[in-house]
PAZAPA-4460 file (N, C-alpha, C; in steps of 0.05 Angstrom, whole numbers, plus 32768, in hexadecimal, padded with zeros to 4 digits):
% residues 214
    n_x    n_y    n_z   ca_x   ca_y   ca_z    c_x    c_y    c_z   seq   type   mol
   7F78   8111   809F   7F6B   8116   8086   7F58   812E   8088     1      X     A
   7F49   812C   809B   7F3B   8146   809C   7F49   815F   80A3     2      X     A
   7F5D   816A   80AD   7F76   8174   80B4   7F74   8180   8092     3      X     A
   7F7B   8173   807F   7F88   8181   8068   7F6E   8180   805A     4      X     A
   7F53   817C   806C   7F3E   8187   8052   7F29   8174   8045     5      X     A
   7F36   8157   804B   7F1F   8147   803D   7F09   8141   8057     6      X     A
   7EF6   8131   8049   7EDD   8128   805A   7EEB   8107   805C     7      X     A
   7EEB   80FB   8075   7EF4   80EF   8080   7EEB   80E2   809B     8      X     A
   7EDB   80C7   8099   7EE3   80C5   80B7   7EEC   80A4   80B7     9      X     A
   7EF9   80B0   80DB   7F03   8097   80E8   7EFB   8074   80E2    10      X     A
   7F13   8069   80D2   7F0F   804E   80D0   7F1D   8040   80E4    11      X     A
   7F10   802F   80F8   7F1E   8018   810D   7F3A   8012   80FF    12      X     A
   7F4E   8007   8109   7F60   7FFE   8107   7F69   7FDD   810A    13      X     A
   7F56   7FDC   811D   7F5C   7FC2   812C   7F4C   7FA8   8115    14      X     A
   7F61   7FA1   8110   7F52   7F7E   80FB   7F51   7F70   8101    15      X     A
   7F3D   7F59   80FA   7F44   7F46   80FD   7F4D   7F2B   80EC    16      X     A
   7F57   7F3A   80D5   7F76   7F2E   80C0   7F83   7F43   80C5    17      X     A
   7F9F   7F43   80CB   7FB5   7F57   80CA   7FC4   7F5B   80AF    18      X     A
   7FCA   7F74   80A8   7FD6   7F7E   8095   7FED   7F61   8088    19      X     A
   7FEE   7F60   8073   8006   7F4A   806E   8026   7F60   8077    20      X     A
   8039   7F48   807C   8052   7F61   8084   806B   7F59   8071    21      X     A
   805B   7F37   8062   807A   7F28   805D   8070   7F26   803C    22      X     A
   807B   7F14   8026   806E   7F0F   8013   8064   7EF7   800B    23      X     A
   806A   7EE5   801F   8055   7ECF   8023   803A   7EDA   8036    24      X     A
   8037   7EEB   804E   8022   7EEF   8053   8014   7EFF   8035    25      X     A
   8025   7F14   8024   8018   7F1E   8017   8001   7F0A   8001    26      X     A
   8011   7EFC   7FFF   8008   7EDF   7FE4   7FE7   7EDD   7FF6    27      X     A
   7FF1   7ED3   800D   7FD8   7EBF   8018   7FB6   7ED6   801D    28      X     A
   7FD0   7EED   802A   7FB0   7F0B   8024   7FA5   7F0D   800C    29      X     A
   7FB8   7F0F   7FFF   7FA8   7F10   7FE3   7F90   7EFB   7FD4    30      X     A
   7F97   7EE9   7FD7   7F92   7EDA   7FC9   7F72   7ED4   7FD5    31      X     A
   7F6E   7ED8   7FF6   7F57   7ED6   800D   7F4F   7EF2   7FFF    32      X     A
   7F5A   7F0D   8001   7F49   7F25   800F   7F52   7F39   7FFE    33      X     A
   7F5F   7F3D   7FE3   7F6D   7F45   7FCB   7F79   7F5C   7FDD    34      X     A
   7F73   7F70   7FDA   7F7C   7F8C   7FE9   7F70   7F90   8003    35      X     A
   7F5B   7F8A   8006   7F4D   7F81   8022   7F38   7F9E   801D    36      X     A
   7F33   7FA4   800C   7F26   7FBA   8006   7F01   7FB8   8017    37      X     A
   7EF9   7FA4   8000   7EDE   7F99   8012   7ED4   7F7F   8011    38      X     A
   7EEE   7F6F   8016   7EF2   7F4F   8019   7EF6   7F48   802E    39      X     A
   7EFE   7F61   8044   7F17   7F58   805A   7EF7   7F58   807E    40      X     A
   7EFD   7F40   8081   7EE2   7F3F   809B   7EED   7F51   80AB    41      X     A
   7ED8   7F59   80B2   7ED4   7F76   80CC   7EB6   7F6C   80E7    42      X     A
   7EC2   7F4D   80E9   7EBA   7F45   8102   7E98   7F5A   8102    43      X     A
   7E97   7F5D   8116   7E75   7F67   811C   7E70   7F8D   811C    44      X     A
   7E97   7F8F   810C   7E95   7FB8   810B   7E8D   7FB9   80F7    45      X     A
   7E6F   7FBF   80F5   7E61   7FC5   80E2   7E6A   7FE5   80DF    46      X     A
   7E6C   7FEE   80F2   7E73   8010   80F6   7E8D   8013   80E9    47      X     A
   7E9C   8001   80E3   7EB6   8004   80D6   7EB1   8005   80B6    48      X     A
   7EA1   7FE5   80B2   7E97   7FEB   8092   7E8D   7FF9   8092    49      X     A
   7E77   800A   809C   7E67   8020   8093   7E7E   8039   8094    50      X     A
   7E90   8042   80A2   7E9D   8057   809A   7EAE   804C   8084    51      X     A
   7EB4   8043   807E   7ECE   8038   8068   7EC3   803D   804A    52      X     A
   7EA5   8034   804F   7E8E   802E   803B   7E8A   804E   802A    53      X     A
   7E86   8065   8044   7E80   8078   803C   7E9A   8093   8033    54      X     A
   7EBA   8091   8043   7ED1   8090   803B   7ED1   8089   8021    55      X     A
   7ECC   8076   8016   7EC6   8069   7FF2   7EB4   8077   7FE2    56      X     A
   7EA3   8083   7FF7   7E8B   8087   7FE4   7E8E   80AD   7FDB    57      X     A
   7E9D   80B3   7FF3   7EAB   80D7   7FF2   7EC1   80CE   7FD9    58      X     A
   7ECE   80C2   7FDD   7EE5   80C6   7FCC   7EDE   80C7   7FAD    59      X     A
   7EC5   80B1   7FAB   7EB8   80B2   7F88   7EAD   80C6   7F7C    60      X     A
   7EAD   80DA   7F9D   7EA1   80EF   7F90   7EB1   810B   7F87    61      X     A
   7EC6   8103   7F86   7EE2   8110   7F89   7EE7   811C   7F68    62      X     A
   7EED   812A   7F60   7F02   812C   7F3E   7F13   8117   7F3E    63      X     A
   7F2A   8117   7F2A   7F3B   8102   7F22   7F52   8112   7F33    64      X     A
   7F5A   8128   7F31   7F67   813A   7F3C   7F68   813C   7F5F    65      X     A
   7F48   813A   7F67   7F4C   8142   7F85   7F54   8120   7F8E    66      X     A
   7F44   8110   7F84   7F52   80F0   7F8A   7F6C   80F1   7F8C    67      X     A
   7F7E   80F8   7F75   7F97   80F0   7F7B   7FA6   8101   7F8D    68      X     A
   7F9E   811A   7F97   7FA3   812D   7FAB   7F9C   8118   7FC3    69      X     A
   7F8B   810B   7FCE   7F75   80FF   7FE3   7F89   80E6   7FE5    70      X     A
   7F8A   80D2   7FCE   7F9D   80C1   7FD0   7FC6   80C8   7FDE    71      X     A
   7FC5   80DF   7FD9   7FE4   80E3   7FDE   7FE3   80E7   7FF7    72      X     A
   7FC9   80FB   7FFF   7FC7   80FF   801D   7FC2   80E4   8034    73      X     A
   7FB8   80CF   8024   7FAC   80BD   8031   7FC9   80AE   803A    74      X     A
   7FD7   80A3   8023   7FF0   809A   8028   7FF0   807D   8021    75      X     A
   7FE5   8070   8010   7FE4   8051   8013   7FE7   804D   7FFD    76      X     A
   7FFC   8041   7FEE   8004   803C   7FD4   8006   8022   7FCF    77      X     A
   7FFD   800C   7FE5   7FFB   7FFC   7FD6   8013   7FE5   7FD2    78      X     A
   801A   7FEB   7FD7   8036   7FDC   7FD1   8036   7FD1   7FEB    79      X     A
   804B   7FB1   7FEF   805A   7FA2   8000   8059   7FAF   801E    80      X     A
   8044   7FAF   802D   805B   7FBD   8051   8078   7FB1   804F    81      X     A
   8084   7FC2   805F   8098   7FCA   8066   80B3   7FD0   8050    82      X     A
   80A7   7FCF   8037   80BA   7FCF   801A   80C5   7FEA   8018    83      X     A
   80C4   8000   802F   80C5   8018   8029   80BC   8032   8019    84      X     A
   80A1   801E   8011   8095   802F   7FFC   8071   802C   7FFE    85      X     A
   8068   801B   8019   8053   8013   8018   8044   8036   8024    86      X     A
   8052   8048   802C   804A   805A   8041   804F   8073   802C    87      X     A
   8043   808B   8026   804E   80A4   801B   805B   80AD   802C    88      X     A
   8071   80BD   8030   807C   80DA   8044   8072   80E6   803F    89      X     A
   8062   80F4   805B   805A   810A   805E   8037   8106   8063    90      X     A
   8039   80F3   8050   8015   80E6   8058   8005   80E3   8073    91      X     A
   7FE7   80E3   806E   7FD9   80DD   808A   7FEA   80C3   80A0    92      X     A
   7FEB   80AC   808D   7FEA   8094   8092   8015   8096   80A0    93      X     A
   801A   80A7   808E   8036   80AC   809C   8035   80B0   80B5    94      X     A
   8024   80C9   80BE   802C   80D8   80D2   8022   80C3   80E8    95      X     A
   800D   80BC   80E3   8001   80A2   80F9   800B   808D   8103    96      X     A
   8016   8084   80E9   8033   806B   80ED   8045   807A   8101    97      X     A
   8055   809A   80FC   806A   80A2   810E   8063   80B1   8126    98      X     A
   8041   80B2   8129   8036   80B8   8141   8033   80A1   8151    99      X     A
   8033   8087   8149   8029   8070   815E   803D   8057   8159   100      X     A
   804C   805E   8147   805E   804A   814C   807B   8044   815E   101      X     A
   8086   8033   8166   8090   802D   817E   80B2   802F   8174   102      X     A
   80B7   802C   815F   80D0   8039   8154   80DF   805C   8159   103      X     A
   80F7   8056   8169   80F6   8071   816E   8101   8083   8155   104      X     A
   80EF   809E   8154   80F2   80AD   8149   810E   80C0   8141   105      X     A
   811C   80BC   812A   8130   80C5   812A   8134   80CB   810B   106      X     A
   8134   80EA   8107   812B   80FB   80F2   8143   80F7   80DD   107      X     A
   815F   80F4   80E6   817A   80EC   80CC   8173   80D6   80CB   108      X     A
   816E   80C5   80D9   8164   80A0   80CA   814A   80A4   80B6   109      X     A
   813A   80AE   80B9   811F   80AE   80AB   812A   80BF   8091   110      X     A
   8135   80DA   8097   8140   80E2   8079   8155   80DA   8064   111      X     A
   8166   80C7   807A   8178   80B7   8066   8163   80A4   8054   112      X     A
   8159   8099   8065   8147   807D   8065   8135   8086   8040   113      X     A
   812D   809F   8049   8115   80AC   8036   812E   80B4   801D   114      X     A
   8149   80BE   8023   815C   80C7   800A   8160   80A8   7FFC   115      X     A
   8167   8095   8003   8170   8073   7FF8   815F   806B   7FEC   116      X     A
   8144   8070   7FFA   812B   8065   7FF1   812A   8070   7FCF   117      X     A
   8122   808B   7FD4   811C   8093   7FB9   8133   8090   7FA9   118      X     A
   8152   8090   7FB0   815A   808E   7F9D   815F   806F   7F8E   119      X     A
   815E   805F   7FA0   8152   8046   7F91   813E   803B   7F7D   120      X     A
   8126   804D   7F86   810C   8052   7F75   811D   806D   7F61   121      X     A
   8128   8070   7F58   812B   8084   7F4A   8146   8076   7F33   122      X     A
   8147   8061   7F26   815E   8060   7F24   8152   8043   7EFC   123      X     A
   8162   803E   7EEE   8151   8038   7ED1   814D   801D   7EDC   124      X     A
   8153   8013   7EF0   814E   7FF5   7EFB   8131   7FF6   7F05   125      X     A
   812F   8008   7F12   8114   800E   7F1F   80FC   8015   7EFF   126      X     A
   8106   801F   7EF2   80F4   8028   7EE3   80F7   8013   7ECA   127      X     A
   8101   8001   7EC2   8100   7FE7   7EB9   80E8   7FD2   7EC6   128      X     A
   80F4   7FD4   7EE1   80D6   7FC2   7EEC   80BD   7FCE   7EE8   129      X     A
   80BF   7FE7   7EEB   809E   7FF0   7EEA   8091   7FEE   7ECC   130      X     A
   80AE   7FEC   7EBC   8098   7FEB   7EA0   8093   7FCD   7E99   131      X     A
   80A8   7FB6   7EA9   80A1   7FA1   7EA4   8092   7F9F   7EB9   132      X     A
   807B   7FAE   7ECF   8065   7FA0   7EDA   804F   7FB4   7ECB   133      X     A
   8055   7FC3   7EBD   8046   7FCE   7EAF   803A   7FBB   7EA0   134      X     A
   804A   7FB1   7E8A   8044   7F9F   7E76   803E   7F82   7E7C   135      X     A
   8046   7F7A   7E93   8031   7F63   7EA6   8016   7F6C   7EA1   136      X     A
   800F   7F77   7EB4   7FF2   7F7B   7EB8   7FDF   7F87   7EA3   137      X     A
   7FEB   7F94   7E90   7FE5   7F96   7E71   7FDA   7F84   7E65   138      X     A
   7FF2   7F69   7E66   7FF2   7F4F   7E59   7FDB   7F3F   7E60   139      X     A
   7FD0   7F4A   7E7F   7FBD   7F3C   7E88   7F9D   7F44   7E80   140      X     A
   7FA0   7F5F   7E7A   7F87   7F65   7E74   7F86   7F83   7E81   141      X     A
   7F9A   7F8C   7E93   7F8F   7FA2   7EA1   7F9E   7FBF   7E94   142      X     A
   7F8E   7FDC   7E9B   7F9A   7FF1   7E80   7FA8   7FF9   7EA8   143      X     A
   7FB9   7FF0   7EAD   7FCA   7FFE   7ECA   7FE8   7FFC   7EBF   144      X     A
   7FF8   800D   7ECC   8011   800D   7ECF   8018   800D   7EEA   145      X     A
   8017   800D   7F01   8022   800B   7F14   8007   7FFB   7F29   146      X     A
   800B   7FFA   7F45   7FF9   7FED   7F53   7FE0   7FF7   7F5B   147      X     A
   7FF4   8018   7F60   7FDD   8022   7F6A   7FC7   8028   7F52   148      X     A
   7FCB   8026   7F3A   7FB1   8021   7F2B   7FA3   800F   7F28   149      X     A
   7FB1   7FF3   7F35   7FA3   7FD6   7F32   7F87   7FDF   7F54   150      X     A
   7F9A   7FE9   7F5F   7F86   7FE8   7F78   7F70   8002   7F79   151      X     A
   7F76   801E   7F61   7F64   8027   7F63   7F4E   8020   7F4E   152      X     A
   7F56   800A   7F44   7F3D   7FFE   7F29   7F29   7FF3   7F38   153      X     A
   7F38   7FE7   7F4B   7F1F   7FDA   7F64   7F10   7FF3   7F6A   154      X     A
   7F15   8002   7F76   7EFE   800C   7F7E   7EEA   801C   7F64   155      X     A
   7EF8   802D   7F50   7EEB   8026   7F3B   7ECB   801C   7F32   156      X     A
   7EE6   8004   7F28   7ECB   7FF0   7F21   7EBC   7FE5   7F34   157      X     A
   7EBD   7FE6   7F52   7EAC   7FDF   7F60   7EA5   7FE8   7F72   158      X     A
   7E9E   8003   7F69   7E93   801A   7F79   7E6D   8013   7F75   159      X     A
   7E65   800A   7F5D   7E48   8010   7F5F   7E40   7FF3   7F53   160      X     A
   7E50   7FDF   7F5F   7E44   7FC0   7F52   7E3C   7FC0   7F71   161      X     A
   7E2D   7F9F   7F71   7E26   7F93   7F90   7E45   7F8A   7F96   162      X     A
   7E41   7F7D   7FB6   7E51   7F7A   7FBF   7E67   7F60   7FB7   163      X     A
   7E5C   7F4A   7FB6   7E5D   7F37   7FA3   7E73   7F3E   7F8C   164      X     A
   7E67   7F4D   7F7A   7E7C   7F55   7F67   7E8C   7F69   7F69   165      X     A
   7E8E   7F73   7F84   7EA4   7F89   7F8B   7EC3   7F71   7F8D   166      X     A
   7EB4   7F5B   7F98   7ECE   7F49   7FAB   7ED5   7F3E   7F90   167      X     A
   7EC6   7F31   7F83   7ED6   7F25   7F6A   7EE0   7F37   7F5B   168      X     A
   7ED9   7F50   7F56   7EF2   7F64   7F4B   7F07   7F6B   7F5B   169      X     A
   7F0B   7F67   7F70   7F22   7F75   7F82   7F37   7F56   7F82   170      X     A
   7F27   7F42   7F86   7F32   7F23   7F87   7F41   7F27   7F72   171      X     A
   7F37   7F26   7F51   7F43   7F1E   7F40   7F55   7F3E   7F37   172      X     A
   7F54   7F4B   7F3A   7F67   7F63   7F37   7F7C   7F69   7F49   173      X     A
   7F76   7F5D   7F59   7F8B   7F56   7F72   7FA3   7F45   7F6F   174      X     A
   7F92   7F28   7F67   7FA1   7F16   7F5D   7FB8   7F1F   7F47   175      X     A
   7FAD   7F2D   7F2F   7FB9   7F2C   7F19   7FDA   7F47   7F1B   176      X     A
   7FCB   7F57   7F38   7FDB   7F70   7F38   7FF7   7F5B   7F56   177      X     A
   7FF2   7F49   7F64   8005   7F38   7F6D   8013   7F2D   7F5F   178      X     A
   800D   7F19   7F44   801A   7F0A   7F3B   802E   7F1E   7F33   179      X     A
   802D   7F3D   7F20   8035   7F40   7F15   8051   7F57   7F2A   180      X     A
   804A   7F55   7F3B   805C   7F61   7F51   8071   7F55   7F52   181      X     A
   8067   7F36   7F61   807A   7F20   7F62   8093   7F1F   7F4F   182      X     A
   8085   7F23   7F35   8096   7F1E   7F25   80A6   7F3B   7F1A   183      X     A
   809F   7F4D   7F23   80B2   7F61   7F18   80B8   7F77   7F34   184      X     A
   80A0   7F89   7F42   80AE   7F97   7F58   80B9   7F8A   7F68   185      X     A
   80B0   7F7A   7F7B   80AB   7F71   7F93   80C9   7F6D   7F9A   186      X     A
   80DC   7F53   7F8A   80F6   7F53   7F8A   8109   7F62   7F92   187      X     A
   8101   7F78   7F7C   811C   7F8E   7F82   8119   7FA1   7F96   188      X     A
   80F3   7FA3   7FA4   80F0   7FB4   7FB8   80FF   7FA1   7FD1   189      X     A
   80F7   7F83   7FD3   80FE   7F78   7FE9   8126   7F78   7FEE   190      X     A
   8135   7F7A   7FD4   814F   7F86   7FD5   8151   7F9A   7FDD   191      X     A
   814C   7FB3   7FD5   814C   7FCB   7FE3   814E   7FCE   7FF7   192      X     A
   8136   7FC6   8004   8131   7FC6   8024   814C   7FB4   8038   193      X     A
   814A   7FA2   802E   8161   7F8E   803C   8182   7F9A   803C   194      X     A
   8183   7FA6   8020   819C   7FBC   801D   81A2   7FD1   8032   195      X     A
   8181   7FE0   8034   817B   7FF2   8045   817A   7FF4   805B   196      X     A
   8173   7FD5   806C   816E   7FCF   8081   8195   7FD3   8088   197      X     A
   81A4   7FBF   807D   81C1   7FB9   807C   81CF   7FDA   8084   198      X     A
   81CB   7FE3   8076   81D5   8002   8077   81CA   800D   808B   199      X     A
   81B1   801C   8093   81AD   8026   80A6   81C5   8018   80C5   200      X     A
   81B8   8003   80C2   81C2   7FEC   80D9   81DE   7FF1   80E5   201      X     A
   81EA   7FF6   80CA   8206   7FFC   80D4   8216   8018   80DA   202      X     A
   8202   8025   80D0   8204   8043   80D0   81F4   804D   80EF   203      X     A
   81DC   803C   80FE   81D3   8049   8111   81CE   8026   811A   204      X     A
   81E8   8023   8133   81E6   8004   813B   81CB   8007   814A   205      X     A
   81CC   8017   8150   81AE   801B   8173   819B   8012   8162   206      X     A
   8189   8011   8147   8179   800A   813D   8173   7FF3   812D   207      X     A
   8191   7FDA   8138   818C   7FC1   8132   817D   7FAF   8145   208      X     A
   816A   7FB6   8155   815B   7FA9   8161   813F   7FA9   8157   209      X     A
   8140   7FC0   8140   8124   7FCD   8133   8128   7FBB   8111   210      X     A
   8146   7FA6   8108   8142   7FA3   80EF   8134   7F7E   80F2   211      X     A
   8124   7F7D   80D3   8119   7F6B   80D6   8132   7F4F   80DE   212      X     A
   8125   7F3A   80E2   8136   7F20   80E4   812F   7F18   80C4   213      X     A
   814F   7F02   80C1   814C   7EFB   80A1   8153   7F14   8092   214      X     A
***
């Protein structure tokens, strides 16, 4: 992040709740720690909340413009791990994933992987769901069309309340931006992927030891 310019520092990694990976872990995070924004325990790293705290507090001070520049760079959209869409290409959070992760690196799988992807997301099925999770979360009360506006309302609106009412806004905006996943992305992302998993698989056998089970 600092590389392309923003003010940035180092947030720990290490949790102690782990990322959800499935959509029953997702249900049960949510429902405890919404986005895990500033719900999620950080054991005795106070040094972790305090950088995370002030990471939040640079970004508010941002335009609407350099945010969404800051957000693309950052790479976290929010969406499902491993749905193929939880990560940007090309992002901070990319390069870190393909700097430290244990999957070997192989540039025609990742560009096929990245051509299927989008054109799945690119197609009037895809864009049917988004207007019916549009109109979910509408229905509920919220002015968002996609997630990543349910999760940037959190910080938002709970940039300058106490803490207390940071968690009950992220809780119940959390909540309302799950249910309405469930019922319209989540599905057709978790097809995709399983399509996608199927295909690669058979196209590069060496990397069926890397696809999920089930």
């Amino acid at each position: 992040m600092q590389q392309r310019g923003w003010t940035y520092e180092h947030v720990a990694l290490i949790e102690p709740v782990p990322d959800p990976l499935t959509v029953g872990q997702l249900k049960a995070f949510t429902a405890d720690y919404g986005y895990g924004t500033w719900t999620r325990p950080t054991g005795n790293d106070a040094e972790r909340k305090a950088a995370d705290e002030r990471n939040h507090q640079y970004f508010m001070t941002l335009t609407p413009d350099e945010q969404e520049r800051y957000r693309r760079d950052y790479g976290d959209t929010g969406e499902v791990a491993g749905s193929g869409t939880s990560v940007l290409e090309g992002s901070c959070l990319d390069e870190a994933q393909k700097a430290t992760g244990s999957l070997i690196f192989n540039p025609a799988v990742l560009a096929e992987v990245s051509r299927l992807s989008s054109g799945a997301m690119n197609t009037p099925a895809w864009a049917e769901i988004n207007r019916a999770y549009a109109e979910c979360v509408q229905d509920l009360g919220y002015d968002a069309s996609l997630p990543q506006d349910m999760q940037m309302m959190v910080w938002g609106l709970g940039s300058d309340v106490p803490r207390d009412e940071r968690v009950r806004i992220e809780l119940e905006v959390a909540g309302a931006d799950i249910k309405c996943r469930l019922e319209t992305r989540i599905p057709y992302q978790i097809a995709v992927e399983r399509a996608l998993v199927e295909y690669i698989v058979e196209r590069y056998p060496e990397l069926a030891q890397w696809a999920p089970e089930g």
